[in-house]
C-alpha positions in Angstrom: -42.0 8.0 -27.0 -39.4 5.8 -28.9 -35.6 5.6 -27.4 -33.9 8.1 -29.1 -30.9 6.1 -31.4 -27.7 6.6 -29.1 -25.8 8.2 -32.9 -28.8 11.2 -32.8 -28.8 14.5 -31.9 -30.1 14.6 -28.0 -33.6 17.4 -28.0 -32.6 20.9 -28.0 -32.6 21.1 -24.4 -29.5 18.7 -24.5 -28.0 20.1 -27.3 -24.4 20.5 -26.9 -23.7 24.5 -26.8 -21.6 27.0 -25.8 -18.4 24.8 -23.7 -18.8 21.6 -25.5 -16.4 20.4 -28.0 -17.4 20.1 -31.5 -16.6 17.2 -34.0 -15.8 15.1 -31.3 -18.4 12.4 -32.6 -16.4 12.0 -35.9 -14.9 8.5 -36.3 -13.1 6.8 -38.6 -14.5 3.6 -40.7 -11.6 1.4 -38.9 -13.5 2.7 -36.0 -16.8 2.2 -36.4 -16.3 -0.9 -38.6 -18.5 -3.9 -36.3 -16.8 -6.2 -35.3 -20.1 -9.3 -35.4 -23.8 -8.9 -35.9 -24.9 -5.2 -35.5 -27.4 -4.7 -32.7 -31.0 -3.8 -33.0 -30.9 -0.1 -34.7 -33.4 0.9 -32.5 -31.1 0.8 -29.3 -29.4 -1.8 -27.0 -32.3 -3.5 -24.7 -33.1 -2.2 -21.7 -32.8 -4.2 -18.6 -36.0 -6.3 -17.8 -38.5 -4.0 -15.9 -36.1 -0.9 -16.9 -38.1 2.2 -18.0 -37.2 4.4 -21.0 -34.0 5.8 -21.2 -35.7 9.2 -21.4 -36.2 8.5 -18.0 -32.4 9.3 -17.0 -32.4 12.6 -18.5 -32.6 15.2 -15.8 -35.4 18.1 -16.2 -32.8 20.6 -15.7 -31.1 20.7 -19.1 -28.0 22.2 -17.6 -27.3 19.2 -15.0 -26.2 16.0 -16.6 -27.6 12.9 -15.4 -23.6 11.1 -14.7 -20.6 13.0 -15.0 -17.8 9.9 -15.3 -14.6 11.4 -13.7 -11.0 10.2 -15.8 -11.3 9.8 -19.9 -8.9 7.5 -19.4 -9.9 3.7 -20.8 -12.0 2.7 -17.8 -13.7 5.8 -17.6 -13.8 6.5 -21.8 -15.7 2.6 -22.0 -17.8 3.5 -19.2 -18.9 6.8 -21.0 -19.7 4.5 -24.2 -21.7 2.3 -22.4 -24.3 4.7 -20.6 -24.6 7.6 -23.4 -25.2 4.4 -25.9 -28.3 3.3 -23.2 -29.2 6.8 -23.7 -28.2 8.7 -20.4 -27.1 12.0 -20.4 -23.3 11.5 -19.2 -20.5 14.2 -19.9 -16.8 12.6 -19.4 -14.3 14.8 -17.2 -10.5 14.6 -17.4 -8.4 14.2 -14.4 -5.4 15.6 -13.7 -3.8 11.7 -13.5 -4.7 10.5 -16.8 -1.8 10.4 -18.6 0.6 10.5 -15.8 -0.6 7.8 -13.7 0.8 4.1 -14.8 -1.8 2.2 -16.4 -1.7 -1.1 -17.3 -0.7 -2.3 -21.2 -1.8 -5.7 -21.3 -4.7 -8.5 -21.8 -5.1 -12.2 -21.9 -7.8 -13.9 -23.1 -10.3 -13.8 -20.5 -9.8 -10.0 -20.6 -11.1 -10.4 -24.4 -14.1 -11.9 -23.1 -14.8 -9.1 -21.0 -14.5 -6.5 -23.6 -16.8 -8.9 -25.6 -19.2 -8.6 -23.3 -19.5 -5.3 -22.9 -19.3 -5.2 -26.3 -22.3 -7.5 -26.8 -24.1 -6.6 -23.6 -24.0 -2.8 -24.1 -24.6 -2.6 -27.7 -21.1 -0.7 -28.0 -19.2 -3.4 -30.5 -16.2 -1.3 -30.8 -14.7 -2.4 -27.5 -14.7 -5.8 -28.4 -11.6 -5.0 -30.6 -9.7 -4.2 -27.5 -9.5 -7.9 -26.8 -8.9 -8.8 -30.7 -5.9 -7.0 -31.8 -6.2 -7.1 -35.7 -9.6 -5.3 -35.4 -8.1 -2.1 -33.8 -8.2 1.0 -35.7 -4.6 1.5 -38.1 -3.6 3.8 -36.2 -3.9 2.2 -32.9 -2.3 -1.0 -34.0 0.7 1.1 -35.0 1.9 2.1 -31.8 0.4 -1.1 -29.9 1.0 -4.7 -30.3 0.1 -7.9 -30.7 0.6 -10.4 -27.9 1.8 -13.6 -29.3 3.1 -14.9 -26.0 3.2 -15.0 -22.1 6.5 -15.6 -20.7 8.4 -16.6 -17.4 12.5 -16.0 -17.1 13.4 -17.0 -13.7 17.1 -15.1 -12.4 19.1 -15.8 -9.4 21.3 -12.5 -8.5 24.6 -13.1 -9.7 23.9 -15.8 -12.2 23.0 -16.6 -15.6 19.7 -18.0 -16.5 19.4 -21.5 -16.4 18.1 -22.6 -19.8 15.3 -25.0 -17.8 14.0 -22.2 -15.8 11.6 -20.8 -18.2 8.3 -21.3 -18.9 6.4 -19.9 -22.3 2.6 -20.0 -22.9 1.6 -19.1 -26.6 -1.4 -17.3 -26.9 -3.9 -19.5 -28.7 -5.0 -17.0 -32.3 -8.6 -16.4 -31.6 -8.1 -13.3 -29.8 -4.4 -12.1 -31.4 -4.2 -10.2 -27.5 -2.9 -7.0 -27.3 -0.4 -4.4 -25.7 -2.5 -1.4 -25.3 -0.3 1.2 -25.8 -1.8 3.6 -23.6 -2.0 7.0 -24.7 -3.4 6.4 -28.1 -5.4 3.9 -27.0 -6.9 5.8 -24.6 -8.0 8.7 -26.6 -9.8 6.3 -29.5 -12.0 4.9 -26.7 -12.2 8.5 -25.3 -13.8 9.3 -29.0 -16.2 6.4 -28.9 -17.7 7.7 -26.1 -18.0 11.0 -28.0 -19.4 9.2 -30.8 -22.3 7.3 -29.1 -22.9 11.0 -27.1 -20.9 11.4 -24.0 -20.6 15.1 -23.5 -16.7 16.3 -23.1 -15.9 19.8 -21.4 -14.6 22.5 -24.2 -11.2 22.0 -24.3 -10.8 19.0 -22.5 -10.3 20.8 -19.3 -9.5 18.9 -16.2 -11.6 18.6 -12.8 -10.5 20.7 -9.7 -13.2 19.8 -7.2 -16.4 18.5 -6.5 -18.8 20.5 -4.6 -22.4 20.1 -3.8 -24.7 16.8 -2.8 -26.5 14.3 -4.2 -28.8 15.0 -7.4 -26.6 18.2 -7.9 -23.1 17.8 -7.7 -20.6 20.8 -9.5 -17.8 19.3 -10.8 -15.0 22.4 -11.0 -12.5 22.4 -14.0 -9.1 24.1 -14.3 -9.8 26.9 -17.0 -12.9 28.0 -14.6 -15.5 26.3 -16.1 -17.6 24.0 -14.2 -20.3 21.1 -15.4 -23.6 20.0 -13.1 -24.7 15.9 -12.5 -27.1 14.0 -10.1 -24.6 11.4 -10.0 -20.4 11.1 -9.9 -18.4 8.1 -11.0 -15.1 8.6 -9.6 -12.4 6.6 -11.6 -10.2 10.5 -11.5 -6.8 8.3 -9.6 -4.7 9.1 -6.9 -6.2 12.0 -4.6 -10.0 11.0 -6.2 -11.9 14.4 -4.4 -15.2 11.7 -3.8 -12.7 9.6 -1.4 -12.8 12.3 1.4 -16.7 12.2 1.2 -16.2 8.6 2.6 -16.6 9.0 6.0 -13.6 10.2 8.8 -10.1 8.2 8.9 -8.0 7.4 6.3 -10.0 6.5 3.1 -7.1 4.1 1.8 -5.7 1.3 3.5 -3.1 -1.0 1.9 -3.7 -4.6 0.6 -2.1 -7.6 2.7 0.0 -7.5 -0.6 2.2 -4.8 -0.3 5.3 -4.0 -2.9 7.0 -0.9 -4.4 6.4 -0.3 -8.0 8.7 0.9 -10.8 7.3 1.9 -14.2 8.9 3.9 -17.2 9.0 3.2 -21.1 12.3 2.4 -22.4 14.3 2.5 -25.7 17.4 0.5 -26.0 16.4 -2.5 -24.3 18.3 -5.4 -25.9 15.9 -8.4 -27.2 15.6 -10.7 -24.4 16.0 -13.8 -27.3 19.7 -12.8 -27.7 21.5 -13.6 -24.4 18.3 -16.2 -23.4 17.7 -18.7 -25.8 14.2 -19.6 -25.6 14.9 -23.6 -26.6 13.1 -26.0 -28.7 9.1 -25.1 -28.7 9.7 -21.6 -27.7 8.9 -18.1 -29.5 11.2 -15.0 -29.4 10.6 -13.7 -26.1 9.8 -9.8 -27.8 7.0 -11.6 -29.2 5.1 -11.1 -26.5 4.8 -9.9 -22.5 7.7 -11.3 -20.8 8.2 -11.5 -16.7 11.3 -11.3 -15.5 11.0 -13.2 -12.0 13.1 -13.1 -9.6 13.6 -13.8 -5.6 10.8 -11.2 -4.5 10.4 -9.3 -7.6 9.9 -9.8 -10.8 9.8 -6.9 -14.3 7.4 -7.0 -16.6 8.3 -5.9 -20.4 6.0 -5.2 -22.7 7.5 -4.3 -26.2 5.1 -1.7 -28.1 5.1 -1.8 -32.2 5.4 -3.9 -35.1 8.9 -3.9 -35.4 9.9 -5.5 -31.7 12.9 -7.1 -32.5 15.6 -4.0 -32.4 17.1 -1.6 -29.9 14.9 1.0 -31.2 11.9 0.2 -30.0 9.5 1.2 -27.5 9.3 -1.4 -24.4 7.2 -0.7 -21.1 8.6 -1.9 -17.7 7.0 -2.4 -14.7 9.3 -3.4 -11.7 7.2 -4.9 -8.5 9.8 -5.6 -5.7 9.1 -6.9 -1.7 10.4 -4.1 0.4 11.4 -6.4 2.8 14.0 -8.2 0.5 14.3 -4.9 -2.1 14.3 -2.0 0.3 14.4 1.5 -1.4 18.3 2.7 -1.8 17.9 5.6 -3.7 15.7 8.9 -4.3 15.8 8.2 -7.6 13.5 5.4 -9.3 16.1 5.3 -12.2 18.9 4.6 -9.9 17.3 2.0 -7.9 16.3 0.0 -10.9 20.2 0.2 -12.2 21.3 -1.2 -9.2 18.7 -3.9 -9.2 19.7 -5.2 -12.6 23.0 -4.9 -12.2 22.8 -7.9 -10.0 21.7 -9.7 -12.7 23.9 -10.7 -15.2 21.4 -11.3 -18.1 19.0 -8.5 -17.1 22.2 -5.9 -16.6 23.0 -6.7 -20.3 19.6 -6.4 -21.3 19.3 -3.3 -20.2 22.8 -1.9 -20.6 22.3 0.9 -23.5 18.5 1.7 -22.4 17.3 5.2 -21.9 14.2 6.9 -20.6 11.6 7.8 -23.0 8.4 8.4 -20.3 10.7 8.6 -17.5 10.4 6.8 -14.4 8.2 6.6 -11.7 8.4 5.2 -8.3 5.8 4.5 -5.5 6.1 2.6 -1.9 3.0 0.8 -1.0 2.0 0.3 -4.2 -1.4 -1.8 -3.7 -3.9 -0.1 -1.6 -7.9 0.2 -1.4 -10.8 2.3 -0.6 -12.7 0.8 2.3 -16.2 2.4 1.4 -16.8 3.0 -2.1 -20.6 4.0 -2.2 -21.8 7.2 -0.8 -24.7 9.2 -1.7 -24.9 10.2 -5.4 -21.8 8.7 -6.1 -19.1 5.7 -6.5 -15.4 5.7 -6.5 -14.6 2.8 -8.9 -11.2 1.5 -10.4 -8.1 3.2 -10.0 -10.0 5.8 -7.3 -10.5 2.6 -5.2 -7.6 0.6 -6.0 -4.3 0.1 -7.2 -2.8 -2.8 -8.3 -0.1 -4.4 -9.9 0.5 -4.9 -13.5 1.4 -8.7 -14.1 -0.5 -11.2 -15.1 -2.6 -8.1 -16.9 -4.3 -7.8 -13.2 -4.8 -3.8 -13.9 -6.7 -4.1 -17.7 -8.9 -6.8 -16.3 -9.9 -5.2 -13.0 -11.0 -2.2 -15.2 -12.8 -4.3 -17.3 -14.6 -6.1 -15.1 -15.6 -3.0 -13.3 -17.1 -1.2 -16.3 -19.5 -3.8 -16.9 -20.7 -4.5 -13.5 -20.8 -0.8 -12.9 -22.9 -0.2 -16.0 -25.7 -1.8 -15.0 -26.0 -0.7 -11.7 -25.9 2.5 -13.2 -28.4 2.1 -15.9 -31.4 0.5 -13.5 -30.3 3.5 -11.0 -30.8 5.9 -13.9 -34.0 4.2 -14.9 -35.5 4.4 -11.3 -34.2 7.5 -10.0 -32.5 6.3 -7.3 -28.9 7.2 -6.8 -28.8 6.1 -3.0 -25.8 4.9 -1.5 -27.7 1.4 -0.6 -28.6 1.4 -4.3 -25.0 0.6 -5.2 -23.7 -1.7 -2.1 -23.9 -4.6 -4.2 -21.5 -2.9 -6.8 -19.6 -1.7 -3.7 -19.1 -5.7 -3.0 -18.6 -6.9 -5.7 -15.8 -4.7 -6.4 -14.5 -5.4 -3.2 -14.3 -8.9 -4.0 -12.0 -8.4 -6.6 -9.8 -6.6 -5.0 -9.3 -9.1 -2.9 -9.0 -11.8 -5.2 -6.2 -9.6 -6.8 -4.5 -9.3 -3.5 -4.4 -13.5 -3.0 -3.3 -13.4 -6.6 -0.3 -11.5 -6.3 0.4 -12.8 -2.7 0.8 -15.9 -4.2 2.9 -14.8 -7.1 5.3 -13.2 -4.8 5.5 -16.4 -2.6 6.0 -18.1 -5.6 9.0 -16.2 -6.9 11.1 -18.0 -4.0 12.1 -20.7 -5.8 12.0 -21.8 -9.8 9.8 -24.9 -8.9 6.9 -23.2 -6.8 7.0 -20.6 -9.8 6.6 -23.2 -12.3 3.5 -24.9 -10.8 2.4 -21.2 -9.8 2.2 -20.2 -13.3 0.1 -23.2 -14.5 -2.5 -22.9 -12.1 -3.1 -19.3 -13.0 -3.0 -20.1 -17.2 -5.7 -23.0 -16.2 -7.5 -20.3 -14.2 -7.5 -18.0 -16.9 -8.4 -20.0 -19.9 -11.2 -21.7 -18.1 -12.2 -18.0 -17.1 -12.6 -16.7 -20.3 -14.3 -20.0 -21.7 -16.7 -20.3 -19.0 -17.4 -16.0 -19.6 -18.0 -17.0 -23.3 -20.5 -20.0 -22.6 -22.2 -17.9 -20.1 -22.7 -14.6 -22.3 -23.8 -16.8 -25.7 -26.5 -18.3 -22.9 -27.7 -15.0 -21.9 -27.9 -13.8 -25.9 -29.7 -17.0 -26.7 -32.5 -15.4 -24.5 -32.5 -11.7 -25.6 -35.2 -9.6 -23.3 -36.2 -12.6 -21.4 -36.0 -11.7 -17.4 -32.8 -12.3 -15.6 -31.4 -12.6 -19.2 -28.3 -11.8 -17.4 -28.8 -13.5 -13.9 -25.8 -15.9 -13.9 -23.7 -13.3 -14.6 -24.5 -11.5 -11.9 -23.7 -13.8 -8.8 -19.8 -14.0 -7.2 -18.9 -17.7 -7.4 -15.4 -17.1 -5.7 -11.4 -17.2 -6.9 -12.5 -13.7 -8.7 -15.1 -15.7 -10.6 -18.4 -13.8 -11.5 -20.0 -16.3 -13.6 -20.9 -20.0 -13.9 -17.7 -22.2 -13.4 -16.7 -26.0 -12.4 -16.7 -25.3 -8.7 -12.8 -27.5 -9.4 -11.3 -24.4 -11.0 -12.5 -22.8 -7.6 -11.2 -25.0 -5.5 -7.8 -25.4 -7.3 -6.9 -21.7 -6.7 -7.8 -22.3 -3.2 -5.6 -25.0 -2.7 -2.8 -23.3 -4.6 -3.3 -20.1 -2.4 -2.9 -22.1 1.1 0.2 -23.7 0.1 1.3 -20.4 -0.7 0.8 -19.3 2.6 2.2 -22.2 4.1 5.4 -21.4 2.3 5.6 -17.9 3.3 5.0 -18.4 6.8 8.0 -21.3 6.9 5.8 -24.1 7.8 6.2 -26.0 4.0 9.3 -26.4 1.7 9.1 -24.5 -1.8 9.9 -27.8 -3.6 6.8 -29.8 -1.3 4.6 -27.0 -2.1 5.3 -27.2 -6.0 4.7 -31.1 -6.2 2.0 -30.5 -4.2 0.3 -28.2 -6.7 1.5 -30.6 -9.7 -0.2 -33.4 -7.7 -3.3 -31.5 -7.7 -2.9 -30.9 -11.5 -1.9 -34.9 -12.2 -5.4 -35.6 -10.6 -8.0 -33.3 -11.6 -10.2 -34.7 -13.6 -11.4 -31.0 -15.0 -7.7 -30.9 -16.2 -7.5 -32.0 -20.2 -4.5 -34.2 -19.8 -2.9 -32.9 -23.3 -1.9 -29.7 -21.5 0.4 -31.4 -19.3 0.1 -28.7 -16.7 1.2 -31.6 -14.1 4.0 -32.2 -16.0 7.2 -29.6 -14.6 9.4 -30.6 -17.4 7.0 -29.7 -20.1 7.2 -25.5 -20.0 5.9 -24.9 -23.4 2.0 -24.4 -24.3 1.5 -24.5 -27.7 -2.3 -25.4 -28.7 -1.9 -26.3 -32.6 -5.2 -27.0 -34.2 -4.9 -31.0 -34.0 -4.6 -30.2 -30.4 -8.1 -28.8 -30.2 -9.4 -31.6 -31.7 -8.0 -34.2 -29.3 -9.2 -31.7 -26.4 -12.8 -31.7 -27.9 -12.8 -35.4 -28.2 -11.5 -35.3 -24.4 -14.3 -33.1 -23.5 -16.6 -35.4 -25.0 -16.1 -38.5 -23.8 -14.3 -37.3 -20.0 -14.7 -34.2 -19.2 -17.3 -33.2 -16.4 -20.3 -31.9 -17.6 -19.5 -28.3 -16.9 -15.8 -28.5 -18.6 -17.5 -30.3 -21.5 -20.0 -27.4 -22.3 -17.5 -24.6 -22.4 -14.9 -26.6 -24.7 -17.6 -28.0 -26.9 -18.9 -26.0 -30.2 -19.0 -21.8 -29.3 -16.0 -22.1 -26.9 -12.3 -20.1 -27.9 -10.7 -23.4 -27.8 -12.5 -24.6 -31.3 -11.3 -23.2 -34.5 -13.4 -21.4 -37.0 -16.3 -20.5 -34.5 -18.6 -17.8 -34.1 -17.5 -15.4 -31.1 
């Protein structure tokens, strides 16, 4: 039998009925409008040596074959991916959907993750979650486009000093985005409905899970309950799959360990008034702006089209070291007012702002799941983790997750085997992240110590990034060069290190390495801020993977604008210096060229 086309109407022993939600499939044409190349009509292809997806459809037409727990954007792409291979998977809300922080921002190797799902999954909506001007209207309305990444480095009781800044501008091929949340959210929520992810009548949200592998119950608030052979738990804090996990505490923090602050302001003062960006630099509400400080830093993330005034809508996001920022209040509110207010630039930033999503406070904020596999089930993303919102940590991890998790899932439903030794590898390579987040921020903390170690900080991590989300693109146009061929997507499958799950120039690597043992040196006393910073600029001055227009060794030069006769001076680098692995991601069908295909 021919795969059913993921758009169709499932057999009538799947039909949605009685406690499903009708016209949820219903999408606009901003919506569905492709973003590149439709796919093959007759359905994404199946991984090499799959069987037919008819094969994941359970013989008891009231048990589901996945039921994906949180239609939140994780679990809502997630829900799109597997209903569009054609597996039977109905999509749960949790209580902790919209109250839970969520992350609001992406760079441009989160782009390239969406892209690949995108591409990979045969789901090209997503990919305009990484290109901001291909979002629905509606969407882009309440959202934003990211224009810029910026650094403002405060001492308590000082001004800004008008060299302590660092802007990167966000090169246009991806236009990245602030997701604002809630909308966003609920348009991935109805592509999953669209490709045919089953959603509870009403939207009602899960209770408790009861039963065992290959028939789990999955208990809703108005009563109602909905069957599955297998769980994805991405539901948040107090995920009912975590105390299946064995004895002991399920959570245990990350080495990494801060107090978070979040709310969504109006009022707050544009940054560009009291802080003069300087020559080269953008208007700081132009794009996502960190606010570092000594062991801290707040993240601001402006929302809209019109960014520039006191009415709009700006996210914060406050990380603080308990050591250095213990907790002085019951209330979040109150303990961020007394945080800016030794500030002198941030207490006039934020001196007429007021609460529109009110605040939120947590101690501990980064923690982990220890075990994340178990019989019939996996406890993914924000069930298994938490943490932090900089440096866009929280989008990407999601990202990241949803595609490794997809195939695991698809082969599992293909074979039949929902074992908990079926999914280690997914278990691993999730835990590899995490920790790759956690030596992330660890560093970034460190760094906030002085302006200097900052500085170089913030360079290695652009570099990282870019080269990320070049070497991603080189690697998926590879694996669609070959499509059905087997191991079509091998190299995309192996962990290569510094959070890297694809081939890279073993330099980028060993780079972040470097950059995360000075780090510790600093932290522990044994190396001066300033050594450690000329340290890392010395390792920038000689790499030769390093294109030496960016200047990245240089500490003076804090502005990264690529202009298009940059590129070409980069690809004639690339050409004639760069080692071979550098040269094939910035040479023709790499980000870094204008006017190519994606």
């Amino acid at each position: 039998m021919p795969r059913k086309h993921p758009t169709e109407r499932t057999a009538a022993g799947s039909a949605p009925g009685p406690g499903w939600a009708d016209g949820a499939e219903t999408v606009t044409a901003a919506e569905s409008a492709l973003p590149f190349e439709p796919v093959d009509e007759s359905g994404p292809p199946a991984a090499p040596g799959s069987a037919p997806a008819r094969a994941a459809r359970p013989a008891d037409p009231a048990r589901h074959a996945v039921a994906v727990l949180g239609a939140h954007l994780g679990g809502g792409m997630l829900a799109a991916v597997l209903a569009r291979a054609g597996i039977d998977v109905v999509l749960v809300d949790s209580p902790h959907d919209t109250s839970a922080p969520s992350g609001e921002t992406t760079v441009p190797y989160t782009a390239e993750v969406f892209e690949l799902l995108a591409r990979r999954y045969g789901v090209p909506e997503l990919a305009a979650l990484g290109h901001f001007g291909e979002l629905p209207a509606e969407v882009r309305a309440t959202s934003g486009v990211k224009s810029s990444i910026g650094f403002v480095y405060a001492r308590p009781g000082a001004r800004v000093r008008p060299h302590q800044m660092v802007q990167f501008n966000v090169p246009s091929e991806h236009g990245e985005s602030h997701l604002y949340r809630p909308d966003v959210d609920a348009w991935v929520h109805g592509i999953a409905a669209k490709y045919g992810a089953r959603v509870p009548e009403g939207r009602a949200v899960l209770t408790e899970v009861r039963g065992e592998a290959g028939d789990f119950t999955v208990e809703l608030a108005d009563g109602s309950s909905v069957r599955a052979a297998f769980v994805v738990d991405m539901s948040g804090p107090d995920a009912p799959m975590l105390r299946r996990l064995g004895p002991g505490p399920a959570l245990r923090p990350l080495r990494h360990s801060s107090r978070v602050l979040t709310a969504h302001l109006r009022g707050v003062r544009p940054l560009e008034r009291r802080v003069d960006p300087g020559r080269g630099g953008t208007p700081w509400t132009g794009g996502t702006t960190q606010l570092v400080f000594p062991g801290g830093w707040i993240q601001l993330v402006p929302f809209g089209d019109r960014r520039s005034g006191e009415t709009s809508l700006t996210s914060v996001a406050v990380s603080l070291d308990a050591k250095l920022w213990p907790q002085t209040s019951a209330s979040p509110e109150e303990d961020f007012q007394r945080l800016v207010r030794q500030f002198p630039d941030l207490q006039w930033q934020f001196a007429e702002a007021t609460a529109v999503r009110p605040w939120t406070g947590s101690e501990s904020w980064q923690y982990c799941a220890d075990t994340t596999a178990g019989d019939g089930f996996v406890v993914l993303e924000r069930s298994a983790v938490r943490c932090d919102f900089t440096l866009s940590r929280d989008v990407t991890l999601t990202a990241e997750l949803v595609h490794e998790a997809a195939s695991h899932i698809v082969s599992a439903a293909d074979s039949g085997d929902w074992s908990a030794e079926r999914f280690r590898p997914l278990e691993a390579f999730q835990a590899r992240l995490i920790e790759h987040g956690d030596r992330l921020l660890r560093t970034a903390l460190t760094a906030t110590c002085d302006f200097r170690l900052w500085n170089a900080f913030s360079r290695v991590w652009l570099l990282h990034s870019m080269f990320a989300a070049l070497s991603l693109k080189r690697a998926r146009n590879d694996a669609l060069a070959s499509p059905g061929q087997p191991g079509q997507w091998r190299e995309l499958e192996r962990y290569r290190g510094a959070g890297l799950w694809f081939p890279v120039y073993p330099g980028f690597v060993a780079l972040f390495d470097e950059m995360d043992q000075v780090a510790r040196r600093v932290a522990d006393n044994r190396l001066a801020p300033g050594a450690a910073a000329e340290r890392i600029f010395g390792q920038l001055r000689k790499a030769s993977f390093v294109p030496p227009l960016f200047a990245f060794g240089d500490p003076t030069d804090r502005y990264y604008n690529f202009t298009p006769l940059k590129r070409v001076k980069v690809l004639l680098w690339a050409k004639r210096r760069a080692p071979y692995l550098v040269r094939r991601v910035l040479t023709p069908g790499a980000t870094v060229l204008p006017d190519t295909e994606r």
